[in-house]
MIZADREN-881801 format. One record per residue (C-alpha): residue in three letters; x, y, z. Coordinates in steps of 0.5 Angstrom, whole numbers, plus 500, padded with zeros to 3 digits. Layout:
<atoms>
ALAXYZ
...
</atoms>
This chain:
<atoms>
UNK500500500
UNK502506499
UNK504512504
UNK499517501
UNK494512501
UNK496510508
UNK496518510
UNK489518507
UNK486512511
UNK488515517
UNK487522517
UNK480519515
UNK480515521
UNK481521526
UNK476525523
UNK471519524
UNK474519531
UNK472526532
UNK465526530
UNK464520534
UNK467523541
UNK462530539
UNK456526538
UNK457522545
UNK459529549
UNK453532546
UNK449526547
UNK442530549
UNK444537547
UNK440540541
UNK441547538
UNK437550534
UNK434556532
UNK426557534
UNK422562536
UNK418564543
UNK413568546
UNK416567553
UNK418575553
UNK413578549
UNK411583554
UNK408590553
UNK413595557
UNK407600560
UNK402594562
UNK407590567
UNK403591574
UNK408585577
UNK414582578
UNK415576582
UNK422574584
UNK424568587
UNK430564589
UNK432560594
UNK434564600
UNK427569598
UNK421571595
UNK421578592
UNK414582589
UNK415588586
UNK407591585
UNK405598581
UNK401602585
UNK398608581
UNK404611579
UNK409608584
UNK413602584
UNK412598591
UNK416592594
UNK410589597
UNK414582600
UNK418582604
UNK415587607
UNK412593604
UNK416600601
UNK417604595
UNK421601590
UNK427603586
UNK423604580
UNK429607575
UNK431598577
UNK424596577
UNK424599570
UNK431596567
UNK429590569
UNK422591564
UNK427594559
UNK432589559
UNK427584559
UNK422585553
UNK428587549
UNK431580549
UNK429575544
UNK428568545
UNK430564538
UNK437559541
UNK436552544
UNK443551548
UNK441544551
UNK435540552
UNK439535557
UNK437537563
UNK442535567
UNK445541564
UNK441545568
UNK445547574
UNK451547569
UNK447553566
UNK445555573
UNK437555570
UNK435549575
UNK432550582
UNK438551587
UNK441557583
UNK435560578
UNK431566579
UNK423563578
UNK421570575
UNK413572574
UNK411578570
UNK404579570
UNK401586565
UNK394589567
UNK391585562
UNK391579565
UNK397577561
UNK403572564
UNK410571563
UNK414565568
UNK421563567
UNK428562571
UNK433566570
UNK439563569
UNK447565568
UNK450570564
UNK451568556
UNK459567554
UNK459575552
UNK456578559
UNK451581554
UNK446574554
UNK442571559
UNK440562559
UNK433562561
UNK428556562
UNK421555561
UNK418551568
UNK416544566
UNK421544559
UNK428542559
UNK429546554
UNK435552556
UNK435559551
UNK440563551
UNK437570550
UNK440577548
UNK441582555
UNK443582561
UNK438580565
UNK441575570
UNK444582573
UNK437585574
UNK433579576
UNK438576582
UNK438582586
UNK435581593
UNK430584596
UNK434590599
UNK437593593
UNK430593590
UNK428598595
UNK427606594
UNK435609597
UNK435615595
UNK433620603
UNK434626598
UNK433626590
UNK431634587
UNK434638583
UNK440642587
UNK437648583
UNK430648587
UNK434648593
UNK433655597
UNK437654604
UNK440649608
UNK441648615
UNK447643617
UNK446642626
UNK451638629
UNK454641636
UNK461642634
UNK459648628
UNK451650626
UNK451652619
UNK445656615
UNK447656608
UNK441662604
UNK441662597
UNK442670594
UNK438672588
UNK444678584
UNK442678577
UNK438674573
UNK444673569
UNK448672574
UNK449666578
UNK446666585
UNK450667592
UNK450663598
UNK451666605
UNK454662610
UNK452663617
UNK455659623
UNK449659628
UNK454659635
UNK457665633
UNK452669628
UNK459670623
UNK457670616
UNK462669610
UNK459669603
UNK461662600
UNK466659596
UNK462657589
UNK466651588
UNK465649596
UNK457651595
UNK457647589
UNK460640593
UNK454641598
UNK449642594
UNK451635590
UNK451631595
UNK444634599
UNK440634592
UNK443626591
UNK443624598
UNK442617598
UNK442611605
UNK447605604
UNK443600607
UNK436600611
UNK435598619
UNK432591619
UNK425591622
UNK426586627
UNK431591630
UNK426596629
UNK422592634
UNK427592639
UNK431597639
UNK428605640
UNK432611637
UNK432618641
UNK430621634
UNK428627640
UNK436627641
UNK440628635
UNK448627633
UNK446632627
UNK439634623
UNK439637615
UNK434642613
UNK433643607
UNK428648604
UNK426648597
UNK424655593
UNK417652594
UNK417653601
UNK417645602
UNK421642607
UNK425636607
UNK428634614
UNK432628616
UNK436627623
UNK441622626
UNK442617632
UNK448612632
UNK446605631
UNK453602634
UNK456604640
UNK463605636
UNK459611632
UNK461608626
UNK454608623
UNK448612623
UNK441611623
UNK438617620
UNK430618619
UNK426623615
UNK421627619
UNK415626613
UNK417617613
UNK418612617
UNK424609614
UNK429608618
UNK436608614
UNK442606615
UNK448609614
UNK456610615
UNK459615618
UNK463617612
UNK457618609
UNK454623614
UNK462627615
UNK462630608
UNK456634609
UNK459636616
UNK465642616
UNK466649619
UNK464656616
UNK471656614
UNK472651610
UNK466656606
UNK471661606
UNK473663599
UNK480666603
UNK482658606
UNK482652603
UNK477647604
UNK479643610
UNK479636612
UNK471634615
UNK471634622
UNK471628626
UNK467624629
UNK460627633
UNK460626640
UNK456629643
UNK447631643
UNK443636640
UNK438636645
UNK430638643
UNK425639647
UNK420633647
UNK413637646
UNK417640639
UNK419633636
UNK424634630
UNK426641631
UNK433643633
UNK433650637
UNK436656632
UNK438662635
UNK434669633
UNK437671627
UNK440678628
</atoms>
């Protein structure tokens, strides 16, 4: 026989080889292309989303205008997360059977122990149910599964990081969300330095002038821009870092009427918008913090509540900024017939 012929047979032979090895691996597997209504869902009609895993169950439910966390518990939701989630939803397109094997689902991450069992329902009546699984091998796809099928779909958009959250990050944690141009006066009360900030109209063609004013010793500066500008942006997106869990809630009572700080925000409305903060632990590392209008209680570093705290010189256009205060130690003291509301000295 020849040596090219026998090069040929064997060539032949090791692609027979290779096929065989392919089909016996993908014994069960079968990738095809089809076409599926598990996410034809209208946008504006979802009403409800139902979440669950193996740890918890998450509801999210319109109410009028507003998203709610309805289980565990009931709070208003995050609603620019409840609408990514619709959005990444309704645009996937459902067309690629990865696998029918089943024992590939855990591999997929779309069975019992490591899916998120998804319930969307729209006002009409209509459902969709379908387990989230892992991300797709370029981070912009998703696997899913229909319950009761043992087919797996591979899915454009990234829903596995929307619908894996837990319940807390669904929860509404913005404490204070306006424009910074709405804001008309601030009140920062601490007991190391009082501060007033008021905001001056000049021109209409001219920005506005803030005025500082430190309630412990009446001296008034006009402030720096730039240091107005960083107070302004971290009051108008001002945001928790965590929630108090209920169940310390129920056994812990908070001396709201005895604050370590308490914000002020007036708006050019006239509306109101005040918060107050107690520590949570007794190394003063977090604080719990409550809106007067809300029975929310937040939890937050103290890192967090520092940056809104300095002297009346570190607004002074004549210094540079000095580093935020340390840690507040002592108590504003408030009478307890006046709840939330912090003695200010007369103005002169």
């Amino acid at each position: 026989m020849k040596k090219s012929t026998i090069i040929v047979i064997v060539i032949f032979l090791l692609l027979v080889g290779i096929y065989v090895l392919i089909s016996l691996f993908s014994k069960g597997e079968k990738t095809s292309t089809v076409e599926s209504d598990i996410l034809d869902l209208d946008s504006l009609k979802v009403e409800y989303i139902e979440l669950n895993t193996l740890l918890e169950k998450v509801v999210l439910e319109k109410k009028g205008d507003m998203w709610m966390v309805t289980e565990p518990g009931e709070y208003e939701a995050n609603a620019d997360m409840v609408w990514k989630l619709i959005s990444e939803t309704v645009k996937g397109e459902v067309d690629d059977i990865i696998s029918e094997n089943p024992e590939k689902h855990a591999l997929f991450e779309v069975d019992s122990l490591n899916g998120t069992r998804a319930v969307i329902r729209e006002s009409g009546g209509k459902s969709s149910e379908f387990i989230v699984g892992k991300m797709g091998p370029n981070y912009s796809t998703t696997y899913i599964r229909e319950p009761g099928s043992d087919a797996v779909y591979l899915v454009e958009g990234r829903l596995s990081q929307f619908y894996k959250r837990n319940a807390s990050s669904w929860r509404n944690k913005d404490i204070v969300k306006v424009d910074k141009n709405d804001i008309a006066q601030i009140v920062l009360l601490q007991p190391e330095s009082s501060l007033k900030f008021v905001r001056q109209a000049v021109a209409d063609t001219l920005p506005s002038v803030w005025i500082a004013e430190d309630l412990n010793t009446n001296a008034t500066i006009t402030a720096d821009p730039q240091e107005i500008d960083r107070l302004l942006n971290s009051i108008a997106n001002f945001k928790t870092n965590d929630f108090v869990p209920v169940s310390d809630t129920d056994s812990v009572s908070f001396d709201f009427a005895n604050p370590q700080f308490r914000v002020e925000v007036t708006l050019n409305d006239g509306s109101l918008i005040a918060f107050s903060g107690v520590p949570e632990d007794e190394e003063g590392n977090k604080f719990v913090v409550k809106r007067d209008d809300k029975d929310v209680l937040y939890s937050l570093y103290k890192g967090s509540t520092q940056r809104l705290f300095k002297s009346i010189d570190d607004f002074s256009m004549s210094t540079q900024a000095a580093p935020p205060t340390g840690a507040i130690q002592q108590t504003i003291q408030i009478p307890q017939n006046v709840p939330l509301n912090v003695n200010i000295p007369d103005e002169e």
